[in-house]
TIZA-384890 format. One record per residue (C-alpha): x, y, z; residue in three letters. Coordinates in steps of 0.2 Angstrom, whole numbers, padded with zeros to 4 digits, always signed. Layout:
N
XYZALA;...
//
This chain:
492
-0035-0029+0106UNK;-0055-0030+0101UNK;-0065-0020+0112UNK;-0083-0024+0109UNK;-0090-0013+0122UNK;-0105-0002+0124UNK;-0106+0019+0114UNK;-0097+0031+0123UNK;-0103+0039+0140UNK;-0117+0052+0139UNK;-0106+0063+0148UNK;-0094+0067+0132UNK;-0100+0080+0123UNK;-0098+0076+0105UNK;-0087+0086+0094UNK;-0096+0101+0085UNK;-0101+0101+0067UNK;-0102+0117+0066UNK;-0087+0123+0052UNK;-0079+0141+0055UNK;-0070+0151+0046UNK;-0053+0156+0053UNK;-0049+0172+0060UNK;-0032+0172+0049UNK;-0020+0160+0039UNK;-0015+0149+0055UNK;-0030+0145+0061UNK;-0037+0140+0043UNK;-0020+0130+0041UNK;-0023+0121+0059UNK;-0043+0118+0054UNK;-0049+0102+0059UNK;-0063+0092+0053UNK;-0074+0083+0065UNK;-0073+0064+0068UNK;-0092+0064+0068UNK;-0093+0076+0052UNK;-0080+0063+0042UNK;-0092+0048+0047UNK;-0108+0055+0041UNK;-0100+0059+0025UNK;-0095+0042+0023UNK;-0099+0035+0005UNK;-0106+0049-0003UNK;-0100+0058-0017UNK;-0105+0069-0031UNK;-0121+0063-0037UNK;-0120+0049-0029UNK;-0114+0037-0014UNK;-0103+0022-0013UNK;-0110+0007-0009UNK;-0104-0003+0007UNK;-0104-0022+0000UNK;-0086-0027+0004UNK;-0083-0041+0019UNK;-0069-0044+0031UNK;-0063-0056+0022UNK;-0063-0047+0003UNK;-0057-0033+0013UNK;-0041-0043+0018UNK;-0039-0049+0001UNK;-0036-0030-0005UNK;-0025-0027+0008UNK;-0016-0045+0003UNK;-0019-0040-0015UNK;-0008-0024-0013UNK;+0004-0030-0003UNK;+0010-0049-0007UNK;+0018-0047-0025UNK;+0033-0038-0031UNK;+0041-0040-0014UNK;+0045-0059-0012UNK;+0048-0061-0032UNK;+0060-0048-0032UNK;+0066-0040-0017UNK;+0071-0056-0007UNK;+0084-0059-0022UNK;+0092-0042-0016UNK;+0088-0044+0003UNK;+0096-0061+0005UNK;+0115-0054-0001UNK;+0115-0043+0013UNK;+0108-0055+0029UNK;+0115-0072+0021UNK;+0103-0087+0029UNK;+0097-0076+0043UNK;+0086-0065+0029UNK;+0070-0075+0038UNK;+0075-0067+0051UNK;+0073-0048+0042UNK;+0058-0053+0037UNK;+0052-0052+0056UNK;+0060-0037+0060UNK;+0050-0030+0044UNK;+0036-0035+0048UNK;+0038-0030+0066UNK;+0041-0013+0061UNK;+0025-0012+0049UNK;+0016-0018+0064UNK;+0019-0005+0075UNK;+0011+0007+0061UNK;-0002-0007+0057UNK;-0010-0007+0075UNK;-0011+0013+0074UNK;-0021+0010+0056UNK;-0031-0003+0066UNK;-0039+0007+0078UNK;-0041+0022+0067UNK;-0049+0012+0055UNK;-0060+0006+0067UNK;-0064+0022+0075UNK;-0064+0035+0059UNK;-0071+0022+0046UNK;-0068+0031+0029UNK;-0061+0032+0013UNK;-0048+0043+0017UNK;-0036+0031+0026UNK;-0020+0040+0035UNK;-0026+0057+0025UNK;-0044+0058+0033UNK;-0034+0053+0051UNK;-0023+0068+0048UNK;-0038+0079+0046UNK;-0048+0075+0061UNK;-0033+0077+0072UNK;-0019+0087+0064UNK;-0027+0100+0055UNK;-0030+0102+0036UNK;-0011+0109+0031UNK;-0003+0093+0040UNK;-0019+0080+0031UNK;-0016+0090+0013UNK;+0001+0084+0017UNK;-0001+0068+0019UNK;-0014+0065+0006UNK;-0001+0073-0005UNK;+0012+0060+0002UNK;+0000+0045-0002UNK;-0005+0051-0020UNK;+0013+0048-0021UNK;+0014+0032-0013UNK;+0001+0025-0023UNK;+0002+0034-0041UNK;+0022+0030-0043UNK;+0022+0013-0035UNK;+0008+0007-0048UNK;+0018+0014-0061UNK;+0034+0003-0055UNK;+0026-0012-0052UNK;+0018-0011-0069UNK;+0035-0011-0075UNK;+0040-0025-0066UNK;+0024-0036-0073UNK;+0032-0032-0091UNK;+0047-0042-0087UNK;+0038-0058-0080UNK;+0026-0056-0094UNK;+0040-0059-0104UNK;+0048-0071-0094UNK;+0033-0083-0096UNK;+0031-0078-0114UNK;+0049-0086-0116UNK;+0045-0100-0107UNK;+0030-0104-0115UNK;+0031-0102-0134UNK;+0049-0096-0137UNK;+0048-0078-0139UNK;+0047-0061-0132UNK;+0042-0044-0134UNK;+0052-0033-0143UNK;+0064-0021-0132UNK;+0056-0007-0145UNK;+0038-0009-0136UNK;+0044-0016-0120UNK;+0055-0001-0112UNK;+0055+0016-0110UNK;+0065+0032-0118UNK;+0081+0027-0111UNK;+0080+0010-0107UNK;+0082+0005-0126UNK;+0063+0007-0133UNK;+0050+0017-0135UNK;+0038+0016-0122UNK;+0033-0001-0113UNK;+0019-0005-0118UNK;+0013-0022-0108UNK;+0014-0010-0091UNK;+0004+0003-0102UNK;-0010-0015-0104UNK;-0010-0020-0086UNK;-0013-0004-0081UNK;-0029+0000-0092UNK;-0035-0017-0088UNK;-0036-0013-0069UNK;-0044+0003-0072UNK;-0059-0010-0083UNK;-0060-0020-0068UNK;-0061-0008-0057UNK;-0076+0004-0067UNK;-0086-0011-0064UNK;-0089-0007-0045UNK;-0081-0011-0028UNK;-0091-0029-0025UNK;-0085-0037-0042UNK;-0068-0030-0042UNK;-0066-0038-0025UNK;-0071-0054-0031UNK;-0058-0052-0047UNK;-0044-0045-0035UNK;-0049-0062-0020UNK;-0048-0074-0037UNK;-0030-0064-0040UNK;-0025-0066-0022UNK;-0029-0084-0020UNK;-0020-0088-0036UNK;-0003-0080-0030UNK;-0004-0087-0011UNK;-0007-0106-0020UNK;+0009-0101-0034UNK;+0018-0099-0018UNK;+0015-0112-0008UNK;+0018-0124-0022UNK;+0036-0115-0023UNK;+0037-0121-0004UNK;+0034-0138-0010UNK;+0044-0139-0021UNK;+0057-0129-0014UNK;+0058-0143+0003UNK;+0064-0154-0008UNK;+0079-0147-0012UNK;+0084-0140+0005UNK;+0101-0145+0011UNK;+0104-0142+0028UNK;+0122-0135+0025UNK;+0114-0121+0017UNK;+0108-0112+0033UNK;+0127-0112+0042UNK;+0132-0101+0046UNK;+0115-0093+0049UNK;+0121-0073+0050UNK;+0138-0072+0039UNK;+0137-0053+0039UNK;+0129-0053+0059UNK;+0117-0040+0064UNK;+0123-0027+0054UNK;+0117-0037+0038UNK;+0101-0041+0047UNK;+0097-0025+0049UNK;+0101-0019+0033UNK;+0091-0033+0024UNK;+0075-0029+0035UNK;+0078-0009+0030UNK;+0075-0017+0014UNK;+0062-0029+0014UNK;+0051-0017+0025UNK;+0046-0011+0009UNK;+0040-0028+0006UNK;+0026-0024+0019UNK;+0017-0008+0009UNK;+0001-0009+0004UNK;-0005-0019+0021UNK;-0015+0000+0024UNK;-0025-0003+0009UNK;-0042-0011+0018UNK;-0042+0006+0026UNK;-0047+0015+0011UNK;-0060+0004+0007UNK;-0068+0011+0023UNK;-0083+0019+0016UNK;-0086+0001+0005UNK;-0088-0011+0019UNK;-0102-0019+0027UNK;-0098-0015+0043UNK;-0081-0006+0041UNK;-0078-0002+0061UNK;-0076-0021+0066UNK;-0071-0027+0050UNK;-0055-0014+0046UNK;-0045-0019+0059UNK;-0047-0035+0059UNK;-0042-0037+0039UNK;-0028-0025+0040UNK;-0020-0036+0056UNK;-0024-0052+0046UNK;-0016-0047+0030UNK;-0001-0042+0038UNK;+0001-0061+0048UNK;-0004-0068+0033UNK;+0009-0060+0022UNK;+0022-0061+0033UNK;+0020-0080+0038UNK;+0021-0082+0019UNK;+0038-0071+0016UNK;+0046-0082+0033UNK;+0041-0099+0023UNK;+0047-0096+0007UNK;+0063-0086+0012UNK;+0070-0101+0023UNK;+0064-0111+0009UNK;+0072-0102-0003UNK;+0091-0100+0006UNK;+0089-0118+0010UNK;+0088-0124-0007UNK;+0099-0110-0014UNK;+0116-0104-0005UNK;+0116-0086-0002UNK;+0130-0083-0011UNK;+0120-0087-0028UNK;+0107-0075-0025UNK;+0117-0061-0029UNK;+0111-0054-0048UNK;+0099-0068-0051UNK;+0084-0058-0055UNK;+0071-0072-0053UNK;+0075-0081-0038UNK;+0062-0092-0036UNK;+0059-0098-0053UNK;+0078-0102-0055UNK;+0075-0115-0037UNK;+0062-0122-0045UNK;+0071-0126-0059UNK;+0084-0132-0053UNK;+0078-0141-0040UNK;+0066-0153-0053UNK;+0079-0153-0066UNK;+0067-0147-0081UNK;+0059-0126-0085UNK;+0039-0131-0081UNK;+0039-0127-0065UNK;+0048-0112-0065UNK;+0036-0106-0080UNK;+0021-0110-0067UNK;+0030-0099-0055UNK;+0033-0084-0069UNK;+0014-0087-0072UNK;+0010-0085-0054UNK;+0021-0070-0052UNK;+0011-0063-0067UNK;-0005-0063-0058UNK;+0004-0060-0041UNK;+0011-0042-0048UNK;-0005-0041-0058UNK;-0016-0040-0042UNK;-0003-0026-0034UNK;-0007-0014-0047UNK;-0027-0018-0046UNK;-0028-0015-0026UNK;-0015+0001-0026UNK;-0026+0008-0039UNK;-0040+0005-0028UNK;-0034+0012-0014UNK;-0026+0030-0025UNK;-0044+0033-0032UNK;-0053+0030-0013UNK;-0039+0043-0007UNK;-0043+0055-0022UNK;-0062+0051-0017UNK;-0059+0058+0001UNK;-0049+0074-0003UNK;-0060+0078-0019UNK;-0076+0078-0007UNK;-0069+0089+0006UNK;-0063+0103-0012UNK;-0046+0100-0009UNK;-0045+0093-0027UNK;-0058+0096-0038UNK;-0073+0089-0039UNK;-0071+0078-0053UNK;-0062+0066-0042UNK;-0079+0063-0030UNK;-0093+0061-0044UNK;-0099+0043-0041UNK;-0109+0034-0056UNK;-0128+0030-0051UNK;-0124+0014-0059UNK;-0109+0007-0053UNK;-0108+0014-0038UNK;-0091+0019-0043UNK;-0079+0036-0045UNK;-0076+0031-0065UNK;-0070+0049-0071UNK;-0056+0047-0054UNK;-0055+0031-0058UNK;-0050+0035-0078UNK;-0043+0051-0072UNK;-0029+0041-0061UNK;-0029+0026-0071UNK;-0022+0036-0085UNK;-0009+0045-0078UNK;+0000+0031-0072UNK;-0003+0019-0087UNK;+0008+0034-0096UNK;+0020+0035-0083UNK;+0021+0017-0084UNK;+0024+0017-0102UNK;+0035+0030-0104UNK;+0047+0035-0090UNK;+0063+0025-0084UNK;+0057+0027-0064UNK;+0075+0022-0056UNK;+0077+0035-0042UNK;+0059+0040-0042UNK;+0053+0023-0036UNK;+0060+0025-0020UNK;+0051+0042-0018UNK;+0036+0028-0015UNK;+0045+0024+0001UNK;+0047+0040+0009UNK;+0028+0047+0004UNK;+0024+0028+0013UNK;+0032+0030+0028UNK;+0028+0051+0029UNK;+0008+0045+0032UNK;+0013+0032+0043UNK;+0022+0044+0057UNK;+0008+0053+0053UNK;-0007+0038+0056UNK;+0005+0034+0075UNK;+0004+0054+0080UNK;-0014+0052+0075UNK;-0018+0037+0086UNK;-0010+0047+0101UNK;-0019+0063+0100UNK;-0035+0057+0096UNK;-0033+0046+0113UNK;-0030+0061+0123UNK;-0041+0074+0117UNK;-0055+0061+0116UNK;-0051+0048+0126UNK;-0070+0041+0130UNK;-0072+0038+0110UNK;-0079+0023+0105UNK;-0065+0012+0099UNK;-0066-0005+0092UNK;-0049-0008+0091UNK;-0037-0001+0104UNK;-0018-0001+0103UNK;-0007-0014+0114UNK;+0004-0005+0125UNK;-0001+0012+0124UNK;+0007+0025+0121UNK;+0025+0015+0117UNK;+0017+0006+0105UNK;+0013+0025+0093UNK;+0032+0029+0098UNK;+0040+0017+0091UNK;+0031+0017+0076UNK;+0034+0035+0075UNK;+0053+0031+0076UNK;+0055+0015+0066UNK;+0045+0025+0051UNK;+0057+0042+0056UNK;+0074+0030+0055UNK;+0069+0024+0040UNK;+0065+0039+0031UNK;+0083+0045+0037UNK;+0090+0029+0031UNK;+0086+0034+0010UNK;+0099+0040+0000UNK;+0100+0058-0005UNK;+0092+0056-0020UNK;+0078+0051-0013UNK;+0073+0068-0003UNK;+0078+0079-0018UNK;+0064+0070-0027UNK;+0056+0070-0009UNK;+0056+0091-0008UNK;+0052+0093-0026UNK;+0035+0086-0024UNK;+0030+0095-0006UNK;+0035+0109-0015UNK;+0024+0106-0029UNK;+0011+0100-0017UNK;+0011+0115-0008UNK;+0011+0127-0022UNK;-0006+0118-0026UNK;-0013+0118-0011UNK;-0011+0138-0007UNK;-0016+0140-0023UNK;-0032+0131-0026UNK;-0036+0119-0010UNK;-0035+0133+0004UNK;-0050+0143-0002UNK;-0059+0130-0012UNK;-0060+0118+0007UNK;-0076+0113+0011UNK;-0071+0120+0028UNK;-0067+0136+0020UNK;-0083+0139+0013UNK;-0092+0131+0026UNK;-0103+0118+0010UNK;-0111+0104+0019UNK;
//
């Protein structure tokens, strides 16, 4: 709940600024950085500072931006097989479980208001071998995830182009080595565009990304329109074919739906006033999204039979066909899911080159990553930097497997961000908060242990691919980010 109370009591020392060197390799593993210290850094950067222009509201648009998109277009057409009519219903158990990690981001982000997100949370409470971790984790999440939704934006583009004039892009210039081309080259454009938006500064690519968001929300409230009209009441009987199981299983599924709602937390050192404003977007995106993916998925399983779902890659846009008799409005649909998946790609972006920002400013990575342009207020050499790297992994790798490595770095941080909230309550309980979490401490634990079943609940695969990257991770950080810390070195 909101807390609007007064600064903390006198009688609470504040933490320390004061950096120290570790007497050997545990203690420099297990250094922490001081809330305070993270705060005052807040928005600057090498040869320059971040400028704080965002609102609440453009705030939840990013974190709307980066997560309403790929999920209902695509994964509701592979969620509804498993749950039958009940898929509503794994909707809200999805979204349940993102909320137990959502109100542990909310009160951080209202308490440690920086770029950083679940990274910079890690460091003030865990230590800097746990925070490298998790920033690892999230470079990740963000990096691979833009790369496979850029993939997915290639498909609708050619969906639309179909639908529209008759043709599409050759398989040559539209896949990857393996997947019958060359390299796909409409991700490889998506991509570079976002990274031109986004050199342009935080103000006016929030007001592209809101245009982007409010485009997608209206494409699918027209689909619920149109979609009622076609509802047949048989449809939804019986509601849970497969029963609980296959509720469960469809929500294990979906909850992946519900990434990207932690975005607004790395714009933390770009909004006006970041410590009322955080929690409120980040717990207003995730309603929002999820009152959205309840509509259209009764919608869509009352127009549809479950049964037909199964290998129908465009869901949506086959209802509304169907349901009007003529292609037009399904072509509006892969118009709107073109902006939709558009916007995903823009906002993750975002979000990976604010996280690079934060571990770049306390030497972890190097500084490259933290130099901010006088002009634009922006990082544009991390901004190019990452921009790059996933417009060629985009364009040139089949991801398979590797996308759901995106999942597991996802739901790593968030374990992480619910330990956090609990040992930042008890070793300073008088902090100024806010935002607090409901039902404390249950509500951390079972956040803890949704994120921990989940994790469990990836294939094999998954953790090879998993391991390789800690390891790599690792091998990095001994290497290059345990003497070059800023706590190391004791730089200010």
């Amino acid at each position: 709940m909101l807390d609007h109370g007064a600064a903390p009591p006198a009688t609470e020392p504040p933490s320390s600024p004061t950096l120290t060197r570790g007497p050997g390799l545990g203690a420099r593993l297990m250094r922490r950085k001081p809330v305070e210290l993270l705060v005052a850094e807040g928005g600057q950067g090498e040869g320059g500072a971040l400028r704080r222009s965002l609102t609440m509201w453009q705030l939840t648009m990013i974190s709307i931006g980066a997560t309403l998109g790929t999920g209902i277009f695509v994964v509701l057409g592979e969620a509804t097989p498993l749950a039958g009519p009940a898929v509503a219903v794994s909707f809200v158990v999805a979204g349940l479980t993102a909320l137990f990690s959502a109100l542990s981001y909310a009160e951080l982000a209202g308490s440690i208001p920086v770029s950083g997100s679940s990274y910079s949370y890690s460091y003030a409470t865990m230590g800097e071998l746990v925070a490298w971790i998790c920033g690892w984790c999230l470079v990740l999440e963000y990096g691979v995830s833009v790369a496979a939704v850029a993939v997915g934006w290639g498909e609708y583009v050619n969906e639309l182009l179909d639908g529209t004039i008759g043709v599409t892009i050759p398989d040559a210039v539209a896949a990857p080595l393996g997947e019958g081309g060359f390299i796909n080259l409409p991700a490889l454009i998506v991509v570079l565009l976002a990274m031109v938006f986004l050199m342009g500064g935080a103000k006016e690519s929030a007001r592209i990304n809101t245009i982007m968001v409010v485009i997608k929300i209206a494409t699918l409230l027209l689909f619920c329109g149109i979609g009622f009209l076609g509802i047949k009441a048989g449809n939804y009987t019986p509601l849970a074919p497969l029963g609980i199981t296959g509720i469960s299983a469809a929500a294990a599924t979906l909850f992946f739906s519900y990434i990207g709602f932690d975005a607004a937390s790395t714009a933390g050192e770009e909004a006006k006033n970041p410590k009322r404003d955080l929690p409120r977007a980040i717990m207003l995106s995730l309603l929002i999204v999820t009152v959205l993916y309840c509509l259209v998925a009764l919608i869509a399983v009352g127009a549809m039979p479950w049964q037909d779902f199964e290998g129908t890659e465009a869901a949506l846009a086959q209802i509304m066909k169907d349901v009007t008799g003529h292609s037009f409005w399904s072509v509006v649909l892969a118009a709107g899911a073109v902006v939709a998946i558009a916007s995903v790609v823009f906002a993750v972006l975002y979000g990976q080159t604010r996280i690079l920002f934060a571990m770049s400013r306390d030497g972890l990575v190097p500084k490259a990553f933290a130099k901010v342009d006088e002009r634009t207020g922006t990082p544009r050499a991390n901004t190019f930097i990452v921009s790059a790297f996933c417009a060629v992994l985009a364009a040139t790798i089949p991801l398979g497997e590797l996308a759901n490595a995106t999942s597991i770095g996802t739901l790593f941080a968030f374990a992480l961000v619910n330990v956090a909230v609990v040992i930042l309550r008890y070793t300073r309980p008088t902090m100024n908060r806010t935002f607090r979490v409901m039902l404390f401490p249950l509500t951390p634990l079972l956040g803890f242990g949704f994120c921990v079943w989940m994790m469990i609940s990836l294939p094999g695969v998954t953790w090879v691919v998993f391991g390789a990257w800690m390891a790599a991770g690792l091998v990095f950080y001994f290497l290059y980010g345990l003497r070059r810390s800023r706590l190391a070195t004791a730089e200010k």
